[in-house]
C-alpha positions in Angstrom: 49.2 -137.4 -189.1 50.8 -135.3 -192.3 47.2 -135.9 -193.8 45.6 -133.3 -190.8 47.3 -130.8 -193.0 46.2 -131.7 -196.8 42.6 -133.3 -195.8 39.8 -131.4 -194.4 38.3 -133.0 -191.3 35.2 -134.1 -190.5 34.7 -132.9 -187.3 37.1 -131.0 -184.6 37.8 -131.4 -180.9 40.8 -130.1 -178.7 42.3 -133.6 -178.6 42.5 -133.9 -182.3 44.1 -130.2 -182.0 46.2 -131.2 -179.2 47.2 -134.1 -181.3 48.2 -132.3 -184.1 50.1 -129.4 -182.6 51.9 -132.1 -180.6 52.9 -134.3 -183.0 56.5 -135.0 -183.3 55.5 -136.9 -186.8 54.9 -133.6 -189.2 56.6 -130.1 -189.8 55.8 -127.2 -188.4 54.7 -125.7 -191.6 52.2 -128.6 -192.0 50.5 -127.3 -188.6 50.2 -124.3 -189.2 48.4 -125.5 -192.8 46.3 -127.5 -190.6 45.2 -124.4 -188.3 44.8 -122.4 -191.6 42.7 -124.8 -192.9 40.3 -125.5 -190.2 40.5 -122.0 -189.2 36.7 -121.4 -188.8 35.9 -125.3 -186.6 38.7 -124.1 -184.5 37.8 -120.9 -183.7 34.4 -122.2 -182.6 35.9 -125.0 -180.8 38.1 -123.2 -178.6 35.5 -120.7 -178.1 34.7 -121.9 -174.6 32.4 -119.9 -172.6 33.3 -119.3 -168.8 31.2 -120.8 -166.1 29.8 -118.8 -163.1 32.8 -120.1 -161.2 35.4 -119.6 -163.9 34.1 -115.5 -164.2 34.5 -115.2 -160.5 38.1 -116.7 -160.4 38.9 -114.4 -163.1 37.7 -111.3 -161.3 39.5 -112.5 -158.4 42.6 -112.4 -160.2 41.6 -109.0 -161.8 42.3 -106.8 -158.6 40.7 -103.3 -158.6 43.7 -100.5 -157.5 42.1 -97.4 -155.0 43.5 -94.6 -157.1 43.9 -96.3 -160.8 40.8 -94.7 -162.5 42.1 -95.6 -166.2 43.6 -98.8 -165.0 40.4 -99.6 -163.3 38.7 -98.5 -167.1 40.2 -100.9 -169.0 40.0 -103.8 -166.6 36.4 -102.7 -166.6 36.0 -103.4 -170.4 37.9 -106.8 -170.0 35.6 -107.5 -167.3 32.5 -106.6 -169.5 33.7 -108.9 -172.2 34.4 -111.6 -169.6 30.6 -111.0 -168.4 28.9 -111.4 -171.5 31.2 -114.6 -172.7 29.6 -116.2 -169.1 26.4 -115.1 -169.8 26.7 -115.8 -173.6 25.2 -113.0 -175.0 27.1 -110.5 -177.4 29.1 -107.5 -175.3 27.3 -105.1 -176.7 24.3 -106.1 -175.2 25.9 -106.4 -171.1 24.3 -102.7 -170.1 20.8 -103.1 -171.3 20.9 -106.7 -170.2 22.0 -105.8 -166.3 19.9 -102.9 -166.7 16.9 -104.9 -167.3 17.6 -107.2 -164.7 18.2 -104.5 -162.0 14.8 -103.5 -162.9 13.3 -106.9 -162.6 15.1 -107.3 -159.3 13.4 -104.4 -157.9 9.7 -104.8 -159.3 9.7 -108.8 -157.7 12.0 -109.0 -155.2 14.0 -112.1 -157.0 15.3 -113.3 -159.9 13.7 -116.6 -160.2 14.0 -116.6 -163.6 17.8 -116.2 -164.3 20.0 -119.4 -163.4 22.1 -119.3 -160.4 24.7 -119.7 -162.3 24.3 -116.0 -164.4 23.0 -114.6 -160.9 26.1 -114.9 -159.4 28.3 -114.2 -162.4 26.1 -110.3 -162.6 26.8 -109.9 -158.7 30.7 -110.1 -158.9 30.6 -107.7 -161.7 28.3 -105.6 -160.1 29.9 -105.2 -156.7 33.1 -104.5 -159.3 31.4 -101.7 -161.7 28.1 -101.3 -160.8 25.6 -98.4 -160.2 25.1 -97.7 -156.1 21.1 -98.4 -156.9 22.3 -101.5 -158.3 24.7 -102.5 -155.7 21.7 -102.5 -153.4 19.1 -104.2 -154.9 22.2 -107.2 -155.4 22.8 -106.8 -151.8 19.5 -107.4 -151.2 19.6 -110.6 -152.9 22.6 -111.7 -151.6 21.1 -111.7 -148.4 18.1 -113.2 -149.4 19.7 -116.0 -151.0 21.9 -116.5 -148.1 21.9 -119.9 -145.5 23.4 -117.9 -143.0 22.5 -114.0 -143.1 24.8 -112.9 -140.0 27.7 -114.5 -141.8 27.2 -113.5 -144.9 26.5 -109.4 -143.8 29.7 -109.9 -141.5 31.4 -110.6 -144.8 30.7 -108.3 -147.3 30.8 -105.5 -144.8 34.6 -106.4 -144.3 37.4 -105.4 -146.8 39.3 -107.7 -149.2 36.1 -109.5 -149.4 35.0 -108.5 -152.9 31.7 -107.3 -151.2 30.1 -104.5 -150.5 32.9 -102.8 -148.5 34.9 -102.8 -151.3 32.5 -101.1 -153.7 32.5 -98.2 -151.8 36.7 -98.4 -151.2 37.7 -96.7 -154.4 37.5 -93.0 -155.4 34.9 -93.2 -157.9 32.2 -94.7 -155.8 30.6 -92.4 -153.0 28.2 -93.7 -150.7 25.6 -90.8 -150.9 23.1 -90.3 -147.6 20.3 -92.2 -149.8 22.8 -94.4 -150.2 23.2 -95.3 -146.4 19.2 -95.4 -146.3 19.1 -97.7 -148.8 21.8 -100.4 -147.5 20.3 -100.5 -144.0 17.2 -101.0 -145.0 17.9 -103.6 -146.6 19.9 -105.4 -143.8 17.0 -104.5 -141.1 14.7 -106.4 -143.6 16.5 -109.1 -144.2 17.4 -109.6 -140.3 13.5 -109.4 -139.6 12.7 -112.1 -142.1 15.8 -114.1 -140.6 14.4 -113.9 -136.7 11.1 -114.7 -138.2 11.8 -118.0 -140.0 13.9 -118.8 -136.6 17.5 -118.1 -138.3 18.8 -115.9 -135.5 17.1 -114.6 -132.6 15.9 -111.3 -131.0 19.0 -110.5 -129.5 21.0 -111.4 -132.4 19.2 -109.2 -134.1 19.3 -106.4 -132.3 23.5 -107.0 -131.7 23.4 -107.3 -135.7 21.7 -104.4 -136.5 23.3 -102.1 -134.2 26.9 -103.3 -135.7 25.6 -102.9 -139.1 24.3 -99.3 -138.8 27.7 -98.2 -137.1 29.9 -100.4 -140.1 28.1 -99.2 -142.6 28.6 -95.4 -141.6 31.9 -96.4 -140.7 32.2 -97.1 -144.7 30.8 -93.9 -146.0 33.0 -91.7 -144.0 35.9 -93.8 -145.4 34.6 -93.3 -148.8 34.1 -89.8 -147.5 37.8 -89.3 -146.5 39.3 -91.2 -149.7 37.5 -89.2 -152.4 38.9 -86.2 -150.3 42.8 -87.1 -150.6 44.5 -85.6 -153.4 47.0 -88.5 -153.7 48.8 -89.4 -156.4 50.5 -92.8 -156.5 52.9 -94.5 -158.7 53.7 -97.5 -159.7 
């Protein structure tokens, strides 16, 4: 094992580095040698980059705080770093990237072209930090792309759901009258398509629509009544 830190490898995995940093056989100073040496294989070894799921259990364990707006800032930039590692392009591309896609989004209606995988991995961080005209053309999708629409609108209209309830939950993001426009017409579109193709029925609906037009006002006047409180909370 002592020769992991005098002779340069041929070719570096995390076993071999597990094996070396575990060895009980040579000297500490040999493996840090051994890291120094192979610094560069290493480096682009370890460099994993984080699948669709991966990025969302991250976020998940990345909680936004209601009145936090530089806590929320930095977690923002973490996030973005996070993004562009799962979607393996460099950070400073992420803005012109979702931007483009945004536009795509709304121009064909779907996003045929991106992997699932990178579609869902823009949603999370979208529903986290997005723009409210962005927020809806990803709701949109959502509920395109969903097997069951009622569920899935019963969902992200709900807090503690990551969805779009929460978007609207912190300070910095008001649901402007547009706004409302915008989000209903996209659920009384998507539950048209659904009693069309035979998902739900007329009734359902009707019930579905009428909840969603009262929750979805319900939302905006909390958003409404947060960004009027002048709270200050510590830690």
């Amino acid at each position: 094992m002592s020769d992991f830190a005098i002779t340069k490898v041929e070719k570096i995995d995390p076993k071999l580095i597990h094996q070396v940093l575990c060895s009980t056989k040579i000297t500490q100073d040999e493996k840090v040698q051994f890291m120094r040496k192979h610094s560069g294989e290493i480096k682009s070894t370890l460099n994993v980059v984080p699948t669709s799921s991966e990025f969302n259990k991250m976020m998940e364990a990345r909680p936004l705080i209601k009145y936090r707006p530089f806590k929320n800032s930095f977690t923002k930039r973490g996030d973005k770093i996070l993004l562009a590692k799962s979607l393996n392009i460099p950070i400073t591309e992420v803005d012109d990237y979702i931007k483009n896609v945004q536009e795509s989004l709304s121009e064909l209606n779907k996003l045929d072209f991106i992997p699932v995988s990178s579609q869902d991995a823009l949603k999370t961080y979208i529903y986290r930090h997005g723009s409210a005209e962005q927020l809806v053309s990803f709701f949109d999708l959502e509920l395109q792309k969903s097997n069951d629409v009622l569920k899935t609108l019963y969902k992200t209209l709900e807090y503690n759901n990551g969805g779009v309830a929460d978007y609207f939950i912190r300070p910095i993001h008001r649901m402007k009258n547009s706004t409302l426009v915008d989000l209903y017409g996209v659920v009384d579109k998507n539950l048209k398509i659904a009693q069309s193709n035979g998902s739900i029925t007329e009734k359902q609906n009707l019930e579905t629509s009428e909840w969603a037009l009262k929750r979805i006002y319900q939302i905006q006047h909390n958003s409404k009544f947060i960004n009027s409180l002048k709270i200050k909370e510590y830690e």
